[in-house]
VMD Tcl script that draws the C-alpha trace (Angstrom):
set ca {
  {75.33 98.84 94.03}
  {75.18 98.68 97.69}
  {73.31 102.40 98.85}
  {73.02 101.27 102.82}
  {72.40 103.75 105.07}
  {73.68 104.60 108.62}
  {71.82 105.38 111.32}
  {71.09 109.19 112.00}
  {72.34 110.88 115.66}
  {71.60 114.32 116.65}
  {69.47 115.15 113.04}
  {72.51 114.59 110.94}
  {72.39 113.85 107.10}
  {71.90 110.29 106.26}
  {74.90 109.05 105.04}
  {74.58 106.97 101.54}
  {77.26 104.27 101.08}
  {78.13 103.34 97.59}
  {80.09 99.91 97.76}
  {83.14 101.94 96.37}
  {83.13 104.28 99.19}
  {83.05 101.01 101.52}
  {85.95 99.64 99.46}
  {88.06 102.25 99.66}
  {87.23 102.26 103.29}
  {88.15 98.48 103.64}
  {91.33 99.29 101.61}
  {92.30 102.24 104.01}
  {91.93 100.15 106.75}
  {94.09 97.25 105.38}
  {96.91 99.79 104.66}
  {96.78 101.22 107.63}
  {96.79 98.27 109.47}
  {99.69 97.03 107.96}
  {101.81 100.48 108.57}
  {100.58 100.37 112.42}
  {101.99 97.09 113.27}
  {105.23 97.74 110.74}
  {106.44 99.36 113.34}
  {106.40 96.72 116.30}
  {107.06 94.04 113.55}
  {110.66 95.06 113.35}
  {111.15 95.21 117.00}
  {109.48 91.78 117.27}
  {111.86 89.99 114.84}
  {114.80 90.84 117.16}
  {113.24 88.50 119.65}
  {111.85 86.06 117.00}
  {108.12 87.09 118.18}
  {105.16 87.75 116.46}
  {102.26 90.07 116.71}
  {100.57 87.44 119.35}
  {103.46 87.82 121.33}
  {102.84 91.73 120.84}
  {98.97 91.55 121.95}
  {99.75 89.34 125.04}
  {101.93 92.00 126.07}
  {99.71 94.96 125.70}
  {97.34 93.39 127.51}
  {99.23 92.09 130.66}
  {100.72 95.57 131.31}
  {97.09 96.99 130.45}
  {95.97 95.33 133.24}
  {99.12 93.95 135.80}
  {98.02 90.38 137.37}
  {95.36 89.67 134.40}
  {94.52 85.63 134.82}
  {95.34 83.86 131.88}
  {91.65 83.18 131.73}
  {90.88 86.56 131.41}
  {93.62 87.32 128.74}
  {92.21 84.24 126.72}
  {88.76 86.24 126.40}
  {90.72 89.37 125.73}
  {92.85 87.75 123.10}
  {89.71 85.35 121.73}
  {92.70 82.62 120.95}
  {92.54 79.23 122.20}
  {94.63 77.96 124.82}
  {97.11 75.80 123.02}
  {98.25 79.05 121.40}
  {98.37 81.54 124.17}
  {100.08 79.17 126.25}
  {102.65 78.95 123.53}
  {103.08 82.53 123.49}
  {103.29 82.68 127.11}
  {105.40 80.01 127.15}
  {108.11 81.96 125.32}
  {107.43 84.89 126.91}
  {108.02 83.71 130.31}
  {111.40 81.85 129.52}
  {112.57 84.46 128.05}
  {112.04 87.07 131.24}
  {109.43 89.05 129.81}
  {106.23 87.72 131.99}
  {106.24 86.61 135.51}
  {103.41 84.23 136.16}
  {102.15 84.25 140.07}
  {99.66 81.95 141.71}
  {96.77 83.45 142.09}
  {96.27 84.37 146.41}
  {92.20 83.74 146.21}
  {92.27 80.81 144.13}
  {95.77 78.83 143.73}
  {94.66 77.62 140.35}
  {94.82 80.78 138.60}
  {97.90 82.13 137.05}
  {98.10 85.66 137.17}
  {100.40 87.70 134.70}
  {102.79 90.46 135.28}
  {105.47 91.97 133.02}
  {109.06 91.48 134.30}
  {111.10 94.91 134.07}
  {112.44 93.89 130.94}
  {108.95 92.95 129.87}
  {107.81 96.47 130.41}
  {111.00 97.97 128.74}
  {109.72 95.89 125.54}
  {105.84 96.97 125.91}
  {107.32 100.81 125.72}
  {109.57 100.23 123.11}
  {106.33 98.52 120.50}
  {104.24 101.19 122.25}
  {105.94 104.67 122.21}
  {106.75 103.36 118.38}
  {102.40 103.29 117.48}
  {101.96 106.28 119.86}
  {104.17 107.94 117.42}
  {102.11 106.75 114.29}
  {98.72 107.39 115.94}
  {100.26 111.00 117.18}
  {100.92 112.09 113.93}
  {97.85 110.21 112.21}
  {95.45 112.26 115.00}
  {97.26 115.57 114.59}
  {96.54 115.12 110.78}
  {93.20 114.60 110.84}
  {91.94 116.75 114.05}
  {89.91 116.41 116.90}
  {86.48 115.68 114.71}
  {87.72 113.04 112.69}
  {89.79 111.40 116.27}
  {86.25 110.95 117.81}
  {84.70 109.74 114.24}
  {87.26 107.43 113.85}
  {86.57 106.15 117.20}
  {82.74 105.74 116.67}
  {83.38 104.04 113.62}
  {85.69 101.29 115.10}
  {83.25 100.95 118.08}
  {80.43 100.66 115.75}
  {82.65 97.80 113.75}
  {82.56 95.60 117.07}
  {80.51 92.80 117.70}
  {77.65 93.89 120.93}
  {79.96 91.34 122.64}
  {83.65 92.61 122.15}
  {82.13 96.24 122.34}
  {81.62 95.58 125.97}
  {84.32 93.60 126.74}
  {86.15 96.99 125.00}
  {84.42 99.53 127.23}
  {84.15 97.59 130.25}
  {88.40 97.95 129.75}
  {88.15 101.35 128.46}
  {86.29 102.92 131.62}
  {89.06 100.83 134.17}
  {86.53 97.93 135.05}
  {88.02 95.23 133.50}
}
mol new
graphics top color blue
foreach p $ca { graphics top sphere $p radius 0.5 }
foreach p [lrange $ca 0 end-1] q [lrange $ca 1 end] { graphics top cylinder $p $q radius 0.2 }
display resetview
């Protein structure tokens, strides 16, 4: 049995880890997961798209005129499949891609109008979810639950995360 320990902060408790607390953890998690996107998966199938389609999304109206370079390291897919996805995405209306005006190589990515009509639609349906999920568990376990996903990310992602997070990415 697995009795790990996590760091200290502030001269809090050491917390103990038995490996059925981190299974029922892992098991929460997978649950969860799969009600969060449940959601957006049914919207999705209407326009025969998956949950890549779904991310790509997110991101471009996250951050309006995102290179595809830049949503490739966002994403961490390779090419051949985000250009698939973007492919569909901009035949069907959803994505405008521009050339970039400092370098004409780039392809910069915007969502159409009815690309951001979509992005609301998956979105106000996990804002509901997460609304109800935070309200549940209160303020304390919000920020925990936070820490813990932060904490869950490679050094790498963590500051690809919170470079996006504070509005410099």
């Amino acid at each position: 049995m697995d009795t790990g320990s996590t760091g200290a902060q502030g001269g809090e408790t050491l917390l103990f880890l038995t490996d059925e607390q981190l299974r029922k953890g892992i098991e929460a998690m997978f649950f969860a997961y799969r009600a969060f996107t449940s959601d957006p998966d049914r919207i999705l199938e209407n326009y025969e798209y998956g949950r890549a389609h779904h991310r790509a999304i997110h991101f471009i109206n996250r951050q309006p005129g995102l290179t595809v370079t830049a949503l490739l390291a966002t994403l961490g897919v390779t090419k051949q499949s985000l250009n698939r996805v973007l492919r569909a995405l901009v035949d069907d209306g959803l994505v405008e891609a521009r050339v970039g005006r400092r370098d004409k190589r780039e392809r910069n990515l915007y969502l159409t109008e009815k690309g951001e009509a979509l992005e609301r639609e998956l979105s106000d349906a996990q804002r509901t979810r997460m609304r109800a999920a935070y309200r549940a568990a209160g303020p304390a376990a919000v920020t925990g639950f936070r820490q813990v996903l932060e904490a869950m990310m490679d050094p790498d992602i963590r500051r690809q995360y919170q470079a996006m997070r504070d509005g410099a990415a």
